[in-house]
Structures are given as C-alpha cells and as structure tokens.
C-alpha positions as CSV (number, residue, x, y, z in Angstrom):
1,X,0.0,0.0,0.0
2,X,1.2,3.7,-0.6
3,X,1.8,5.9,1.5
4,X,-1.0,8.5,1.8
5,X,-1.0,11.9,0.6
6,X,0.4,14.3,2.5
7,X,-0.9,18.1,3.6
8,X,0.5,20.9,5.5
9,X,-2.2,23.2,7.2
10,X,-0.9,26.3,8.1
11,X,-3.2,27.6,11.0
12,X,-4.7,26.0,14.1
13,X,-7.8,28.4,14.3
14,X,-11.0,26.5,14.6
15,X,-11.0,26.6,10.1
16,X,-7.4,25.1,10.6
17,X,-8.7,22.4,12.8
18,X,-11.4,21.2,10.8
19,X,-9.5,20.9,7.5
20,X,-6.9,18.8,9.5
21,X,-10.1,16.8,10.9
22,X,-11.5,16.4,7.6
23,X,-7.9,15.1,5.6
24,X,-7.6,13.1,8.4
25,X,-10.5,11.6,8.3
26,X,-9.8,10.6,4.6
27,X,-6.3,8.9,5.3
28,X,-4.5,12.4,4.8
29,X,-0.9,12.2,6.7
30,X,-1.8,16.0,8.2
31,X,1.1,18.7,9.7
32,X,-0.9,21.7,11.6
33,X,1.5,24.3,12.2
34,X,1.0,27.6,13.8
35,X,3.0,30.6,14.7
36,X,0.7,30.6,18.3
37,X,1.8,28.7,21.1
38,X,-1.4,27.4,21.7
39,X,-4.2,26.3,18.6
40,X,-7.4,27.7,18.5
41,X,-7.2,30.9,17.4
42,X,-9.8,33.3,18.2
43,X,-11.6,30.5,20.1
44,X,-9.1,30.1,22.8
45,X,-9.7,29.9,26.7
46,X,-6.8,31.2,29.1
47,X,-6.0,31.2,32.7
48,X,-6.8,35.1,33.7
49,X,-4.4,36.0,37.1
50,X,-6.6,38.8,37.7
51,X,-9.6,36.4,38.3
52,X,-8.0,33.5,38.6
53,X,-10.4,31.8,36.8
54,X,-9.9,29.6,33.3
55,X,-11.8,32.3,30.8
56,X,-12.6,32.5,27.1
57,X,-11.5,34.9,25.2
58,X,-14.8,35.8,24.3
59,X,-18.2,34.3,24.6
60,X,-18.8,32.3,21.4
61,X,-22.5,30.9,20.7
62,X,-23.5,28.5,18.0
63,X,-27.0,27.1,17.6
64,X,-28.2,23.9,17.3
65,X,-28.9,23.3,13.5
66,X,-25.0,24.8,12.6
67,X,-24.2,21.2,10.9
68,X,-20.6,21.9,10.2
69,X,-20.3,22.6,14.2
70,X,-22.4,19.1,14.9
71,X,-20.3,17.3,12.9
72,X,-16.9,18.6,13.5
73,X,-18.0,18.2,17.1
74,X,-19.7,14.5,16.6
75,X,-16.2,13.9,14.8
76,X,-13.3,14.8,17.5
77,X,-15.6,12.7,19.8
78,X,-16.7,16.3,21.8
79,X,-20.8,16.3,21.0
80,X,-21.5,16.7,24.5
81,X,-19.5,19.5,25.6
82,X,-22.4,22.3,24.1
83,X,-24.8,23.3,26.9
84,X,-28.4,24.9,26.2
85,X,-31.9,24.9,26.2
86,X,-34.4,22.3,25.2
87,X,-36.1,25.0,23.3
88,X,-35.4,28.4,21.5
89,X,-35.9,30.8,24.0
90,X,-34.3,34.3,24.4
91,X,-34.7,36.2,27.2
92,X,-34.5,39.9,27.1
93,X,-34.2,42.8,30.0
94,X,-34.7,46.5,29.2
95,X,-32.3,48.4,31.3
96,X,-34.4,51.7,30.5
97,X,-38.0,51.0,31.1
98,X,-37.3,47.7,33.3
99,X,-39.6,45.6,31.5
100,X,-38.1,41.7,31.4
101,X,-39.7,39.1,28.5
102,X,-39.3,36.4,26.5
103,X,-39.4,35.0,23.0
104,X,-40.4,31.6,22.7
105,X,-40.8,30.7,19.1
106,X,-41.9,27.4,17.9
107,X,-40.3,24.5,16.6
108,X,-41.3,24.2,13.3
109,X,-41.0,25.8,10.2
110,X,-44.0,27.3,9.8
111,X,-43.3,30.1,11.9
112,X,-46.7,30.4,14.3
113,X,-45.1,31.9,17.1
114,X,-45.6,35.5,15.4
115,X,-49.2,35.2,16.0
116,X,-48.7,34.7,19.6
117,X,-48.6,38.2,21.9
118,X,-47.4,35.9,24.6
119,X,-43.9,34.3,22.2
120,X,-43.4,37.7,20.4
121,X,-41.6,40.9,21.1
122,X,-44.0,42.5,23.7
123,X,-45.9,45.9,21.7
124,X,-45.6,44.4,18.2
125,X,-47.6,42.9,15.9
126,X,-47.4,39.8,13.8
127,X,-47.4,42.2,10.4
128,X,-43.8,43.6,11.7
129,X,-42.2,40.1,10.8
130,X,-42.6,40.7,7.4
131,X,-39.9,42.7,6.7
132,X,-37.5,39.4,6.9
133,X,-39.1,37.7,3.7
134,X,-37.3,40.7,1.8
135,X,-34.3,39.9,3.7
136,X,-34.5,36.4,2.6
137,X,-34.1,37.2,-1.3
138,X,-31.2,37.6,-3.3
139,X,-29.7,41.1,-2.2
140,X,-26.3,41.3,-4.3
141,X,-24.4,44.4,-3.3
142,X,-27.0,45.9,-0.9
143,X,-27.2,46.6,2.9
144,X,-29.6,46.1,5.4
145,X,-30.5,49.6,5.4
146,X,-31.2,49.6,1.8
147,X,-33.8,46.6,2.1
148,X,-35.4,47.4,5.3
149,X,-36.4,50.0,7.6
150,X,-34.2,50.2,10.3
151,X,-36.4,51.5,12.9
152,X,-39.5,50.8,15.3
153,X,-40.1,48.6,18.5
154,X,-39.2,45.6,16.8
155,X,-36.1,46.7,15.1
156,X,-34.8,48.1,18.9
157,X,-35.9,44.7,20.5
158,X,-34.9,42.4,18.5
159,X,-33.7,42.8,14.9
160,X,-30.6,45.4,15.9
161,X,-29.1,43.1,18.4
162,X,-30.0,39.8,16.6
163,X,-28.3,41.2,13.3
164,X,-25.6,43.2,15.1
165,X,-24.3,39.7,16.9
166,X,-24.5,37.6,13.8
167,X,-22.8,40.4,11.7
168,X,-20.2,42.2,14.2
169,X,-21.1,45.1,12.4
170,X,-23.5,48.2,12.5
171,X,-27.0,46.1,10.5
172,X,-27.5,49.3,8.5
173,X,-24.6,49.4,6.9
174,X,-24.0,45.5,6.8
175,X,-24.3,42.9,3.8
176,X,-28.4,42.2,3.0
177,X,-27.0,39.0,1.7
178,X,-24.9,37.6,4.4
179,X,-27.9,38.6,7.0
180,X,-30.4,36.9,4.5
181,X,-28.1,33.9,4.8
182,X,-28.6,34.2,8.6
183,X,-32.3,34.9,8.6
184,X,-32.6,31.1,6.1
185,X,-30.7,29.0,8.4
186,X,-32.4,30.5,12.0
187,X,-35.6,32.3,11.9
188,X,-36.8,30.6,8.8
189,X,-35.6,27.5,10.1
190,X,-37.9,27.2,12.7
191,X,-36.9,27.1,16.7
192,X,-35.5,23.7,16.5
193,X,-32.9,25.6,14.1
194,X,-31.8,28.4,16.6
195,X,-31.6,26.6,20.3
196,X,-28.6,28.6,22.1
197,X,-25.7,26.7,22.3
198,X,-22.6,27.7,24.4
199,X,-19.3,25.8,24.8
200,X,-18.9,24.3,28.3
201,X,-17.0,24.0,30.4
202,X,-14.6,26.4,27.8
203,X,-14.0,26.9,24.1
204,X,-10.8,24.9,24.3
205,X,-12.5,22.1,26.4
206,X,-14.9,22.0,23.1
207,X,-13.5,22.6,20.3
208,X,-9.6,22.6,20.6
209,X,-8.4,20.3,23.0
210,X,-10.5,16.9,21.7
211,X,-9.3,18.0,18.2
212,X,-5.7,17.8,18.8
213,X,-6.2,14.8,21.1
214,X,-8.1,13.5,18.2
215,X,-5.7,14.3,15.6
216,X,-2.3,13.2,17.2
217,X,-4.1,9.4,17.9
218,X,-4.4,9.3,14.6
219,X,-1.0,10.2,13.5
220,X,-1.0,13.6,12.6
221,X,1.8,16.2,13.7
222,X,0.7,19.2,15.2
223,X,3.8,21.8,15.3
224,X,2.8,25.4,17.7
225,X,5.2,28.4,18.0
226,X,6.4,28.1,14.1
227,X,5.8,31.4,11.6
228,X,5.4,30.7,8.0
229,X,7.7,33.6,6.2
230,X,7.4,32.5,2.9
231,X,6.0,30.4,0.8
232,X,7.9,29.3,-2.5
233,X,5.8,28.2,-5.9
234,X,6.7,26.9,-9.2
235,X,4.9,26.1,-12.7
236,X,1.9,27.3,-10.6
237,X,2.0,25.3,-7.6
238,X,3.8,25.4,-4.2
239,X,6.9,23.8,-4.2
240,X,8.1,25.1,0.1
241,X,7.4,26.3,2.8
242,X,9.8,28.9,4.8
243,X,9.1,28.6,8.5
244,X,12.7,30.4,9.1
245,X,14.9,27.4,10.0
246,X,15.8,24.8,7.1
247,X,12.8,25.1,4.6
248,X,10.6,22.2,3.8
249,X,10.2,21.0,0.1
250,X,7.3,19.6,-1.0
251,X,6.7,17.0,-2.8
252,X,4.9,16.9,-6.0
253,X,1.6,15.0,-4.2
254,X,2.0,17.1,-1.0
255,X,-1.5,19.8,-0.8
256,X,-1.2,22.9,1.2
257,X,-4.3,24.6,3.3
258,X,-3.8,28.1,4.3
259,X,-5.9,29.0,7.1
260,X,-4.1,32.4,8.6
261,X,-6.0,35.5,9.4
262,X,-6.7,37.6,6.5
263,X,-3.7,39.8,6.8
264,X,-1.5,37.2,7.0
265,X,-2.4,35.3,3.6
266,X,-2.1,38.4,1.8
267,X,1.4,39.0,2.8
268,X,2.3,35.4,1.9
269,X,0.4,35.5,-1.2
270,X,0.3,39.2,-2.6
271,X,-1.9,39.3,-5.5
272,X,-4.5,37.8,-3.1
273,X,-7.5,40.0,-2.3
274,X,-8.9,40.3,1.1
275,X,-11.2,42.2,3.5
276,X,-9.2,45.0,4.8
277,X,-11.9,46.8,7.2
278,X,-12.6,45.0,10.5
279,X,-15.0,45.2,13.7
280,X,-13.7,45.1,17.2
281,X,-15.6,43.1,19.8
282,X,-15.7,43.4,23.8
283,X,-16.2,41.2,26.4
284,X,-16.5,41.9,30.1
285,X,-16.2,39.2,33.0
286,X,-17.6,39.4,36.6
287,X,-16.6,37.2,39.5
288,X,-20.4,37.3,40.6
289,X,-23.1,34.8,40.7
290,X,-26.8,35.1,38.4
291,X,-29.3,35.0,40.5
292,X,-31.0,31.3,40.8
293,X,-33.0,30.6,37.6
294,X,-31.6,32.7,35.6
295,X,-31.1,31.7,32.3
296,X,-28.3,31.0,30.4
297,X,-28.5,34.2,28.4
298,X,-29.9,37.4,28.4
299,X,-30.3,40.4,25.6
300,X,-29.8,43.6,26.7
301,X,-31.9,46.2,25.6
302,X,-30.8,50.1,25.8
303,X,-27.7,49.6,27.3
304,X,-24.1,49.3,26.3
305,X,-23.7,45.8,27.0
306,X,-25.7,43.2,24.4
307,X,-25.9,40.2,25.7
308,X,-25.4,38.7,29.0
309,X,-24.0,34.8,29.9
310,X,-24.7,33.2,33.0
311,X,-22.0,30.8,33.9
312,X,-21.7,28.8,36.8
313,X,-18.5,30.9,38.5
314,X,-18.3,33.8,36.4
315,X,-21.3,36.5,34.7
316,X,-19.5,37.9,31.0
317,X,-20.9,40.2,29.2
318,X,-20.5,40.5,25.1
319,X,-20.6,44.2,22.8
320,X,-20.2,43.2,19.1
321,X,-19.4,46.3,16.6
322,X,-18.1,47.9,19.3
323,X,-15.3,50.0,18.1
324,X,-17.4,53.2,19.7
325,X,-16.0,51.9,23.2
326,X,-13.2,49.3,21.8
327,X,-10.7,52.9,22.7
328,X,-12.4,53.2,26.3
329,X,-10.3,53.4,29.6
330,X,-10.7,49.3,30.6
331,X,-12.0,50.3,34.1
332,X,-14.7,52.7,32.8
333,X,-15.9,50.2,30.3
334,X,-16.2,47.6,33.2
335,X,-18.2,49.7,35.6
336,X,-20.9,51.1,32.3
337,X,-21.4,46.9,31.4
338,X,-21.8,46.1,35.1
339,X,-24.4,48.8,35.5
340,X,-26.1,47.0,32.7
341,X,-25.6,43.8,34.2
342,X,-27.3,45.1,37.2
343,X,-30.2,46.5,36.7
344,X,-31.1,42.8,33.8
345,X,-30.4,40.9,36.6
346,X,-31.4,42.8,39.7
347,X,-27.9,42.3,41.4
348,X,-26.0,44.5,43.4
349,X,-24.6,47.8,41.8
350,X,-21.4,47.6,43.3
351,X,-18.5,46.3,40.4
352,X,-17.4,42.8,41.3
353,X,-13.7,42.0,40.4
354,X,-13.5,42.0,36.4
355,X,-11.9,41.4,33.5
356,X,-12.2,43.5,30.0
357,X,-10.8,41.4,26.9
358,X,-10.8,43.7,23.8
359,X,-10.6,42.0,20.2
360,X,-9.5,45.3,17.7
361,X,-9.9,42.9,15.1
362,X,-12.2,40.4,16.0
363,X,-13.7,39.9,12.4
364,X,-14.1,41.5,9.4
365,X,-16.6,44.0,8.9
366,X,-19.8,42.4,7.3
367,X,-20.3,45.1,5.1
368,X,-20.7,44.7,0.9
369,X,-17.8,46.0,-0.4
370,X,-15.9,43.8,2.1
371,X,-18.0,40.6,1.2
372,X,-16.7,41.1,-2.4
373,X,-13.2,40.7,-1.0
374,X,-13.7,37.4,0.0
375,X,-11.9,34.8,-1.7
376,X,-12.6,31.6,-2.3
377,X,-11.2,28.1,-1.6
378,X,-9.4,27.9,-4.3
379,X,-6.0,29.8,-5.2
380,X,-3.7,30.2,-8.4
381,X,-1.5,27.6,-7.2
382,X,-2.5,24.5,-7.7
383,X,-1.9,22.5,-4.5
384,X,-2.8,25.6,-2.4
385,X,-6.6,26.6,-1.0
386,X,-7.6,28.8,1.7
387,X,-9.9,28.2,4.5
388,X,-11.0,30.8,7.4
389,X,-14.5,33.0,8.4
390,X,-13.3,35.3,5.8
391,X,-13.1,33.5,2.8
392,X,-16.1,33.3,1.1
393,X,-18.5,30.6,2.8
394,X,-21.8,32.6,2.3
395,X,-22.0,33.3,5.8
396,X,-20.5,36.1,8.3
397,X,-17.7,36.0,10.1
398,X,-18.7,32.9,12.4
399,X,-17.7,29.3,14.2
400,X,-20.2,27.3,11.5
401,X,-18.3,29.6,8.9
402,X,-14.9,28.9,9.6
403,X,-15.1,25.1,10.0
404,X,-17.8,25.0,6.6
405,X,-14.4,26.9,5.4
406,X,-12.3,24.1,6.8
407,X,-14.4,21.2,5.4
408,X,-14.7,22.6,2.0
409,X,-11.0,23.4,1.4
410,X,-9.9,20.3,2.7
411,X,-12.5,18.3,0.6
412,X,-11.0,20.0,-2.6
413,X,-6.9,19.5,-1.3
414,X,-8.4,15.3,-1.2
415,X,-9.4,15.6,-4.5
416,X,-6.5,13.8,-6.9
417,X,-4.3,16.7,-8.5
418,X,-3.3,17.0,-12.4
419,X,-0.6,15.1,-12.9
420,X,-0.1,13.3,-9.7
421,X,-1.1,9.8,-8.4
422,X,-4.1,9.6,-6.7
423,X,-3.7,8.2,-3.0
424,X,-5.7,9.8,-1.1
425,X,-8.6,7.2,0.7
426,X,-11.4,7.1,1.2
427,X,-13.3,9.3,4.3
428,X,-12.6,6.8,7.2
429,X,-13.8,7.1,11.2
C-alpha cells in the first residue's frame, strides 16, 4: 500500500482544525503548524491571574442546526460539551424601562409563534415580521439599510441586536446578503434551528483540545510556535514552505491549506484580495453569581452591554461592533457593562472584580464592499486553498463559517491533482 498523501495546514484556528479533521479523516498524513503557542485561534480559553479563573476569550455561541459545528464536534468525539436549552428561548431585559420578557418561538418551520402576543416581542404585531421575507431574497451588493427600515419597536428589541451579533457590524450598513443567509438558516428554520448553544465548560475544552487529542491518535503532527515567512511556488503550484529554519520542500503529491487570518495570507500571497476593514468586539467578565433561575442568556436592551451569559462561576458580558467603546479606559468600560448587568439581573450595583478582553480585530466587517473581497477556496496555485470565516462561505464571520471553510478546502486538497497519483482514501472514522 502507498503511503498517503500528505498536507501541511498552516493555522490552528478552529478553520485550521477542521480541515486537519476532515484530511484526516480521509487517510491524509496531516502537519498543523502555527506561529501561536497554543491552537485555536480566536476561540481560545486562558488562565486570567486577575480572576483566577480559566476564561474564554470571548463568549462564542452557535446554535443547534449549525451542521458543520455538529459534525466537526460529533467527529473529535466532543458532542456533548455544548450546553443549552431544550427550546429556543431568548430572554431579554430593558435596562431603560425595566420591563423583562421572553421569546419563545416554535419548533417548526412554519413560523406560528408571530401570531402569539405571549412568544413575540411585547408591543408588536405579527405584520412587523414581514420585513425578513425581503431579507431572505437575493440582495447582491445591498445593505440592510437599503432593504429594510431600520427602525421601530421591533427593530430596537430584536432585529438590531439579533443582526448586530450575527454580523459584528453596525445592521445598517452590513451585507443584506450575508444577513439573508442568517435569517434562512435561523428564523426561517424554525426554533429547532436556533436553540442557544454555548461551549462548556470552555472553548478549548470543546473545540480545541479533543481535536488535537483527536488528531495526534491518529497520526497527525501538530507543530505550535512556528511562523510561516514564505512560501515558495513553481509552474503554478507550491513547491516550500519557509518557516525560518531549514525550509521544507514539497513533494509533488503534497497539498497545502492556508488558514491564517486575512492579513496574514495576503502578505504570503500578494496578489491575493482580502477584507481590509474589520470590527472590534468586547467582552467583560464578573466574579459574581446570576441569580437562581436565571437563564443561560440574556439580551440587553438600551444599554451598552448586548448580551449577558450566566456561567456557573463567572457573569460575561458581550458588545459586538463595538469600536465606539473598543478605545475606552478598561475600568470605565467595566463599571458602564456592570451597570447593565445590574439593573437585567437585579444584582448589586457595586463592580465585582472584572476582567475586559478587547478584540480590535475580532472579524471582518460584514459590510458589501468587504464581502466582495472574500476569496474563495481555491487559489492560483494549484496545490494551495484557503480556509477561514473570511473567505467566502456565504456566511458572516462565524464558528459554523470557519469550519464549513475548513471542510470545503480540505475536501478539494483530497481531491486527486493533475498530474499526480491519486492516493488519497477514502473518508474513514
């Protein structure tokens, strides 16, 4: 028997991992470098001094019909470490007017739930939910803004924060297509689509660790602390790989999977286009306890903080978009999320020992003119794709994204390459 086919992926963020998963998977002899000293990416946990607790780095969610998530997840052997709900519901606080409520849509498709005063946004009607079939349609080159009106009680209570999280980015001005792609696979989807899902007990326990567990059982090398410089090409393919001790040579059957933040894979591959605009995102955490039955998370309304998660020894609070307080003094920022925190959960208003994590680049910004700048999967080398949230998966800048990016560039690097011999297997357990 040959020896299988063999790929270097260059980037142990969560689009990383799920390429290496998927090669793997279909007898791929896989090398995941990266130039951190830990793999993961954006989605890393860390041991914080200052609260001496093991934190995320900020509080991801993912819902329950994400199928790239479910099966990367079901793959590394790690389906049980998402926590949530039985059932799609949001609760939301008003920090303004005080007023506390609940959405509860239904699990179907057919979306009754709108009919219902008591599952809806309190004050609106069922006639205000129309405004998403528009969102639905085809929308090339057009923002939010531009399809819908922006304003209203239902906009405030639900469709700004909904959008703003999915997006990172001010709706107005975002992508109508990327939030249409949102709207098909949650809202339209009916509730059994969109049950909250949160990591648990951290990112890394879900989605980093089992993978590299996973992958080094299985053969594959997994190389941290190691900087690609440059990367050398030939008659249209990639022939090394300059990590800035000897260089590696490929081989002619060897496949390469570039999964580096945007950035980066321009300055290795110059004539590639990328988004250059990005949105910063903030995330406070408070040694403090929710008060009993609280749930998992909470929508803020009116307030600087967006959404609020309830963990066991810990209360964080997430701001997407939020380069308007991404500059802010750290302590000042702590004590305006806390007074949020508060007054949704009726706690205390003194500040609890904190911890503000600021991401200046957290993603890049969902907006049109940035969409177009997504690549694809492939590249103009032959034995060389991209994967990451910001190539172009149809979707914003999220978890599902980045490992849909990871699945499809590794299912193409499988694929048997002009003029080489075909050994790579089939998809194995």
């Amino acid at each position: 028997m040959s020896e299988p086919t063999r790929a270097y992926v260059i980037g142990a963020g969560l689009a990383g991992l799920a390429a290496a998963v998927a090669l793997t998977q279909r007898g791929v002899q896989v090398m995941l470098i990266d130039a951190a000293r830990q793999a993961g990416g954006r989605c890393r946990s860390y041991h914080d001094p200052q609260l001496g607790l093991t934190i995320d780095n900020g509080n991801h969610l993912v819902l329950s019909g994400n199928r790239a998530v479910a099966g990367y997840l079901d793959a590394i052997g790690a389906s049980d470490r998402l926590r949530g709900p039985d059932s799609a519901t949001f609760a939301f606080a008003d920090v303004q007017s005080g007023e506390g409520w609940t959405l509860r849509p239904n699990a179907g498709r057919v979306p009754w739930w709108v009919l219902s005063a008591g599952r809806r946004v309190p004050g609106t009607h069922a006639a205000d939910y129309l405004p998403l079939v528009r969102l639905m349609r085809a929308n090339p080159g057009r923002t939010i803004g531009e399809v819908m009106r922006c304003e209203g009680l239902l906009w405030d209570r639900l469709f700004d924060p909904f959008l703003r999280a999915a997006l990172n980015t001010e709706p107005r001005e975002a992508s109508a297509d990327l939030a249409g792609a949102i709207v098909r696979e949650t809202l339209a989807a009916g509730g059994n689509a969109y049950r909250p899902r949160i990591a648990h007990p951290t990112l890394a326990a879900a989605f980093v660790d089992p993978a590299l567990a996973w992958l080094t059982a299985r053969g594959a090398t997994v190389a941290l602390g190691r900087r690609l410089r440059t990367i050398a090409s030939d008659g249209g393919r990639v022939t090394g790989l300059d990590f800035g001790e000897a260089p590696v040579t490929l081989d002619a059957d060897d496949r390469v999977i570039l999964a580096v933040p945007p950035g980066v894979a321009a300055d290795l591959l110059p004539s590639l286009t990328v988004p250059t605009e990005f949105q910063s995102i903030v995330n406070g955490h408070f040694i403090a306890a929710a008060p009993p039955g609280t749930p998992m998370i909470v929508g803020v309304i009116g307030g600087t903080a967006e959404w609020i998660f309830a963990f066991e020894d810990r209360i964080s609070v997430t701001v997407s978009a939020a380069d308007g307080i991404a500059g802010d003094d750290r302590e000042s920022v702590a004590r305006r999320l806390w007074a949020d925190v508060a007054a949704a959960l009726r706690l205390p208003p003194d500040l609890p020992r904190w911890q503000i994590v600021k991401e200046q680049r957290a993603t890049f910004a969902a907006t049109p003119a940035q969409d177009a700048r997504r690549p694809g999967a492939a590249t103009r080398l032959g034995n060389l794709w991209l994967a990451g949230d910001w190539t172009q998966t149809g979707l914003p800048a999220t978890i599902e994204g980045a490992i849909r990016s990871g699945n499809r560039a590794a299912a193409l690097a499988a694929q048997p390459q002009p003029g080489t011999s075909a050994r790579v297997t089939q998809p194995a357990t």
